[in-house]
N, C-alpha and C positions, 0 to 999 in steps of 0.2 A: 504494500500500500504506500503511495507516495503522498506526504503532505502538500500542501499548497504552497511552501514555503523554499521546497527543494525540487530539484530536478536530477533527471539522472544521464550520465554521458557515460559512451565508451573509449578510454583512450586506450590504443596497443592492444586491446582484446581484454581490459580492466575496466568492470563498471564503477562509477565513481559518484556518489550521489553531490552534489551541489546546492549552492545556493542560486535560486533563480537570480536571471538577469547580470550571473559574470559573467566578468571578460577574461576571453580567452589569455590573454598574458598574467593575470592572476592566476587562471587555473595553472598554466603553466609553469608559476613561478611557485604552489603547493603543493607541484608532484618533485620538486628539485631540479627543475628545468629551467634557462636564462632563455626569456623571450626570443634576443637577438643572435642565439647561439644553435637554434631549433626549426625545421621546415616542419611546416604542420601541413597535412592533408584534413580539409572537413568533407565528410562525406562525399568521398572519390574528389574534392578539388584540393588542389597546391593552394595554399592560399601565402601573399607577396607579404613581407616583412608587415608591411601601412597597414594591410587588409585583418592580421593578426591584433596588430595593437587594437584596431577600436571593434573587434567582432564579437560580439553578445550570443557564451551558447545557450540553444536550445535543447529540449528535453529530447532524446534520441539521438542527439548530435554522435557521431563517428568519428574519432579521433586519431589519425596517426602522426607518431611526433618520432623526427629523427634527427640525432645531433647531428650539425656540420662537423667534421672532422676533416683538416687540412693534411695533407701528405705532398709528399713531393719523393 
């Protein structure tokens, strides 16, 4: 049973109940993730650094989050 107060998202194949109306770089910054260090997929889209900062999840939301990692 979900309250009216929370929602639920799946990130990486983890459900995660939430507080309705966060923002994504919150959620991401209280699984130990840095906003600007992470490509998030929502619901089969890549979504661009700008579009992360101000996107509000929804309840069902689909989350895949994957570190940039530099190599050379």
């Amino acid at each position: 049973m979900t309250d009216e107060a929370t929602i639920t998202v799946t990130a990486n194949g983890r459900e995660y109940r939430i507080p309705k109306n966060q923002l994504l770089d919150t959620f991401l910054e209280s699984v130990g993730q840095k906003p600007g260090l992470v490509v998030v997929e929502r619901n089969g889209i890549a979504l661009t650094q700008s579009e992360a900062r101000k996107t509000v999840l929804e309840h069902g939301d689909r989350l895949e989050i994957v570190r940039i990692v530099a190599g050379g």
